[in-house]
N, C-alpha and C positions, 0 to 999 in steps of 0.2 A: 397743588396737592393731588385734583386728580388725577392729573397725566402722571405722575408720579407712582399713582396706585394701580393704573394701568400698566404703567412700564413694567413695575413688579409682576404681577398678575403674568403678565406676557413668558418671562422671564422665567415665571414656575410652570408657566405649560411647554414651554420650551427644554426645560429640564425633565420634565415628569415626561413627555415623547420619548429624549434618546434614554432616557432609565427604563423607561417600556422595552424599546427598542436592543436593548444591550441584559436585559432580563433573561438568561435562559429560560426557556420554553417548558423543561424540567430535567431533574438531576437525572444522570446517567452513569451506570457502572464502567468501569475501563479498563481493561483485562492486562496487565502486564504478558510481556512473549519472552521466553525461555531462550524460543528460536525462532530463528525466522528462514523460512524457505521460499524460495522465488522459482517456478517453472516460466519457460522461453516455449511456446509451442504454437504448430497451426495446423488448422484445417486442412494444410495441403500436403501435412505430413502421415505416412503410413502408420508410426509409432506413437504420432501423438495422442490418439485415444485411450492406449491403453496409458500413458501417461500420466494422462488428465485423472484416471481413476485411480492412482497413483497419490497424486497428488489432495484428492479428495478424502482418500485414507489419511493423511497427514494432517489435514485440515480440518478432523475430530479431535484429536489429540488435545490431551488440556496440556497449555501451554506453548503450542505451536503456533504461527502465525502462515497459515501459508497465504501464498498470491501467485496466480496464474495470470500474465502475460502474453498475451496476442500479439505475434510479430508477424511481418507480413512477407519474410525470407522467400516464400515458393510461391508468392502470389501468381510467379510468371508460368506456372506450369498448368495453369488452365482457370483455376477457382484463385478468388479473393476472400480472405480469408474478413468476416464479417464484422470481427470482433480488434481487428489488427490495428494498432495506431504507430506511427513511426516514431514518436516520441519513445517506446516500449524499444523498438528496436536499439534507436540511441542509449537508453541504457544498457543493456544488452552490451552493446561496442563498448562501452566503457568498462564492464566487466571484463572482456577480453584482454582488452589491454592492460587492466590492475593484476589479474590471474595468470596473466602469459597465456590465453588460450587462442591456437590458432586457425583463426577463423569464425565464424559462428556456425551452430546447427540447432537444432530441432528433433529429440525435445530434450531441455535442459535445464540443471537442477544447478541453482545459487542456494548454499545457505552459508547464513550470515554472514553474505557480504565477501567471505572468506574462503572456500571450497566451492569449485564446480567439477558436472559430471554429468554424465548420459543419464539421463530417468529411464532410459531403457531398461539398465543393469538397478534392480529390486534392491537386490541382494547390498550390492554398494550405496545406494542411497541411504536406505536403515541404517547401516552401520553407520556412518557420515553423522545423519539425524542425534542416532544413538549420543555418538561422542559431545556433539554441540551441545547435547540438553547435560550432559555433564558437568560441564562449565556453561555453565546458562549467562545470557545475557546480563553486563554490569545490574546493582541493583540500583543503583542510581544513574541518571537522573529519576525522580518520580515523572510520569505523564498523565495528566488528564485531558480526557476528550468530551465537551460540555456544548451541548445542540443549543443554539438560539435559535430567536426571532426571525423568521425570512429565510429559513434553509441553511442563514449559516453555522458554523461554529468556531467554537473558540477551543485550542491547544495550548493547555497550559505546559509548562517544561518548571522542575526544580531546579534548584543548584548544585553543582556537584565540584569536583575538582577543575581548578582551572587546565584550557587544553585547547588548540589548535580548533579553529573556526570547523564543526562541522555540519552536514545542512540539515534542515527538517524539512522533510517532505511529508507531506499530507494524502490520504491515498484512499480511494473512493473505490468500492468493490461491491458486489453481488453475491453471494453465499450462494447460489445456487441447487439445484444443474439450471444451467443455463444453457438450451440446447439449441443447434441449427443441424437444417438439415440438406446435407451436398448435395449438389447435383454436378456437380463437372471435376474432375481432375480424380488425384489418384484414392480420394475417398469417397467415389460419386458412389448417389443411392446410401447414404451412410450416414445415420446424425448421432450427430458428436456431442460430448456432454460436458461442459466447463463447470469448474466447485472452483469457487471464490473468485470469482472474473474481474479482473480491476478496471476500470472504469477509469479512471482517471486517476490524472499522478502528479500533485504540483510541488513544485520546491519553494516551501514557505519564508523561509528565511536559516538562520544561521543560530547555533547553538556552539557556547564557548564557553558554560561552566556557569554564567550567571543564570539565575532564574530569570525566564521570558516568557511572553505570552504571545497569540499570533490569534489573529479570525481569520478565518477562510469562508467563502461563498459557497462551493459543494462538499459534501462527504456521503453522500448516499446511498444504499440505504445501510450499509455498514462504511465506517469508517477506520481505517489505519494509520497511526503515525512512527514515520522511522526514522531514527537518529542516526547518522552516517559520517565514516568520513568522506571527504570530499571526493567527484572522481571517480564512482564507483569501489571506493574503498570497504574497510569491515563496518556492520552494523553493531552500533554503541549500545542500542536502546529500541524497545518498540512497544505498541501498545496498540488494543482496539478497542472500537465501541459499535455496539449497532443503534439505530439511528432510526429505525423503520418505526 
């Protein structure tokens, strides 16, 4: 009988741990995105600053999602760009290839997934922007983005129409300015100022119409989730939350 009432005993503190454990931390608002915009940019480009302010403009907007992207295209021209991950550039390539665009450059404007173009030209971005938020991003699937125990969190996904396997990625950013400051190449003497800095980008798994759920380890200190098709295909879906 005692081993018995121990073994229980045991059993509910083994329970009442991953129930702690799997407890969000606390509720979190999660901002559905209209549109979602991606810049390609670096440090080692002449155009990219003004860019980046650009894109920080966009990144007040209620119901814009943007995300600024460190690629490390010009690294070779003197400065490494501080912020640049190669993973950022491979997406980048994949959009070229989904767009037909030839080549890459710097600085450059994705949004949703479906339209690129030079951030250089103002003029044509807004319009671009304009038209997306027109027809804004499906209303479904719903997203929520719920911070646990330990850093991580959990990505809830609803159900929607069944549909060809697309990814979710999870997507860790900095609201910024997030600044550095050159010393070598063609912006030496020049600090630069990043709004919304992505930090990290993982692809969580796969969404197909059923409701899913996914935890992730980082999303700090704002959080992003994009619905995608595969490939660098259009954006389905997006959502954020901050985190800090």
């Amino acid at each position: 009988m005692l081993a018995v009432m121990i073994g229980r005993l045991l059993a509910a503190a083994l329970f009442l741990g991953l129930a702690a454990h799997a407890t969000p931390a606390r509720a979190q608002a999660t901002v559905r995105a209209e549109a979602v915009v991606e810049l390609y940019t670096s440090q080692g480009c002449t155009q990219c600053p003004r860019a980046n302010r650009l894109l920080g403009m966009f990144a007040r907007e209620d119901g814009v999602l943007a995300l600024t992207f460190a690629v490390p295209i010009w690294d070779y021209l003197g400065w490494r760009d501080t912020f640049a991950e190669e993973a950022f550039a491979d997406r980048q390539r994949a959009y070229s290839r989904t767009l037909r665009v030839r080549g890459r450059y710097t600085p450059q404007l994705v949004i949703n997934g479906g339209a690129a173009m030079s951030a250089s030209y103002w003029d044509e971005a807004r319009a671009e922007l304009d038209q997306a938020r027109r027809t804004p991003l499906s209303a479904a699937p719903t997203i929520s983005i719920t911070p646990l125990r330990y850093s991580r969190v959990r990505v809830a996904i609803g159900s929607g129409p069944r549909r060809p396997d697309a990814d979710v990625w999870v997507v860790a950013y900095d609201r910024g300015p997030v600044t550095e400051y050159v010393t070598r190449g063609v912006n030496i003497n020049r600090r630069i100022y990043h709004y919304n800095l992505v930090r990290s980008m993982d692809r969580v798994g796969r969404w197909d119409g059923e409701a899913v759920y996914f935890e992730h380890a980082r999303c700090r200190p704002e959080c992003a989730v994009l619905i995608q098709e595969q490939n660098g295909g259009r954006v389905i879906a997006a959502a954020s939350a901050s985190l800090r």
